[in-house]
One Martini backbone bead per residue (centre of mass of N, CA, C, O) as a GRO file, in nm:
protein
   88
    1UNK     BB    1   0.048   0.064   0.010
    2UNK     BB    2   0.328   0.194   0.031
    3UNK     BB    3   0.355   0.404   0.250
    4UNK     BB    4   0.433   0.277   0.607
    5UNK     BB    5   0.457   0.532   0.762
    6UNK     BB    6   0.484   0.681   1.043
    7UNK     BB    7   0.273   0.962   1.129
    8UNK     BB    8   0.207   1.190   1.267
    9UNK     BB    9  -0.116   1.355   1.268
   10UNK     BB   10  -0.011   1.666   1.195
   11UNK     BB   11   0.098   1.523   0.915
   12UNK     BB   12   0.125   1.525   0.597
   13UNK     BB   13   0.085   1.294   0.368
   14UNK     BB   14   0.198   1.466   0.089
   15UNK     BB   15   0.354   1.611   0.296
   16UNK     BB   16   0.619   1.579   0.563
   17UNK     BB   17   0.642   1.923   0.629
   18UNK     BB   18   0.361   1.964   0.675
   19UNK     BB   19   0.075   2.013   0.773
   20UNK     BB   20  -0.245   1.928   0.780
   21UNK     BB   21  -0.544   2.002   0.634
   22UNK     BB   22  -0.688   1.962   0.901
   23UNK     BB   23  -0.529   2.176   1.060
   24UNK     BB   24  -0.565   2.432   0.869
   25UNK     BB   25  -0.845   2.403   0.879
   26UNK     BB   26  -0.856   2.473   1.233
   27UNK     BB   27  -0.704   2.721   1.226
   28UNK     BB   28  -0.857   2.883   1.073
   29UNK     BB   29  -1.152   2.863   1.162
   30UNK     BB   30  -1.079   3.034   1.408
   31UNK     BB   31  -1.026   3.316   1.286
   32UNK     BB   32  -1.330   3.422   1.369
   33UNK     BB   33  -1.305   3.416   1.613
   34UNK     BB   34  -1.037   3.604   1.688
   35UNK     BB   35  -1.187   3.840   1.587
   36UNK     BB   36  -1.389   3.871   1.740
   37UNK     BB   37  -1.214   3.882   2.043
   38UNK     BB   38  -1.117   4.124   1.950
   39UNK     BB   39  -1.352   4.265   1.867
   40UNK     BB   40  -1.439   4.279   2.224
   41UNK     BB   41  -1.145   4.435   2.330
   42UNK     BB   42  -1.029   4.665   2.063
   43UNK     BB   43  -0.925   4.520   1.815
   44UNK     BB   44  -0.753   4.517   1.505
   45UNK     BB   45  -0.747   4.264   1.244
   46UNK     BB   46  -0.632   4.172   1.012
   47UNK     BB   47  -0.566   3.908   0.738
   48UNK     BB   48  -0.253   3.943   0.748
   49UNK     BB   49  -0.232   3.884   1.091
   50UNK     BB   50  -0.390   3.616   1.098
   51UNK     BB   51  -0.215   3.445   0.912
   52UNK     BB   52   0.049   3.492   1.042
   53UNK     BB   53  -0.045   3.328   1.298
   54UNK     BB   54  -0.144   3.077   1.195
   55UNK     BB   55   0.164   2.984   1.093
   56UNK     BB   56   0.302   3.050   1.376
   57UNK     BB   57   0.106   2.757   1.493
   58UNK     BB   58   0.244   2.590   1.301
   59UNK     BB   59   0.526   2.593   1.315
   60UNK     BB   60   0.531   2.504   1.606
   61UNK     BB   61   0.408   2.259   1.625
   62UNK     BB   62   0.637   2.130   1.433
   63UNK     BB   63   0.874   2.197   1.659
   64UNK     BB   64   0.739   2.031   1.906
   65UNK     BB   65   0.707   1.785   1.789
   66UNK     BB   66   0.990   1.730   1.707
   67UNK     BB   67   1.083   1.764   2.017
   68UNK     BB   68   0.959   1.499   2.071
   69UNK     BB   69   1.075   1.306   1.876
   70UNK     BB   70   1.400   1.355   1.994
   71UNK     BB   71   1.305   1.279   2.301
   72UNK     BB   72   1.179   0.969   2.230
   73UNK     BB   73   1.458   0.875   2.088
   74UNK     BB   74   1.637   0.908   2.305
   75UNK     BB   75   1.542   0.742   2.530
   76UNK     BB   76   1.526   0.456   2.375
   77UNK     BB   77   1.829   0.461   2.342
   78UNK     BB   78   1.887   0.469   2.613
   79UNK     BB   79   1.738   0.232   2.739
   80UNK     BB   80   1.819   0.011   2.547
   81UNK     BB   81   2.140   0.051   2.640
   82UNK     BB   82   2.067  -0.015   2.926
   83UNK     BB   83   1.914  -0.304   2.884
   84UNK     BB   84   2.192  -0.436   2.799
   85UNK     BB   85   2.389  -0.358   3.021
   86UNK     BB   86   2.212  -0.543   3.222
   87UNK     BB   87   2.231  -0.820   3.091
   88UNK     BB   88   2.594  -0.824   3.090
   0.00000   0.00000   0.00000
């Protein structure tokens, strides 16, 4: 069935580097109520800096992402090589 490979869930099947369009367009979403509880506070925000916004929560998403895997990756190899030493 092609690539078998696990991709955590926020992460794009199209494209390996970008999230998934389910997830842009639930950050999209937002961006209605974004807007509403602007103006509900005296904020004006534009489509061009609510879309800055958007991105900059993908963007963090898949750094975030990114530092839970390679801190998942690493715990894993401690572990595994800690259990290695403890059986010799």
């Amino acid at each position: 069935m092609g690539d078998e490979t696990k991709r955590p869930w926020y992460i794009s099947v199209a494209d390996g580097q970008s999230l998934s369009l389910t997830v842009k367009g639930l950050l999209t979403g937002l961006v209605p109520i974004a807007v509403l509880v602007a103006k509900s506070i005296g904020l004006d925000l534009g489509s061009d800096e609510l879309n800055a916004i958007v991105n900059q929560i993908s963007d963090l998403i898949l750094a975030v992402g990114g530092v839970i895997s390679i801190a998942a990756t690493i715990t894993g190899a401690v572990r595994k090589l800690y259990y290695k030493l403890k059986q010799d």
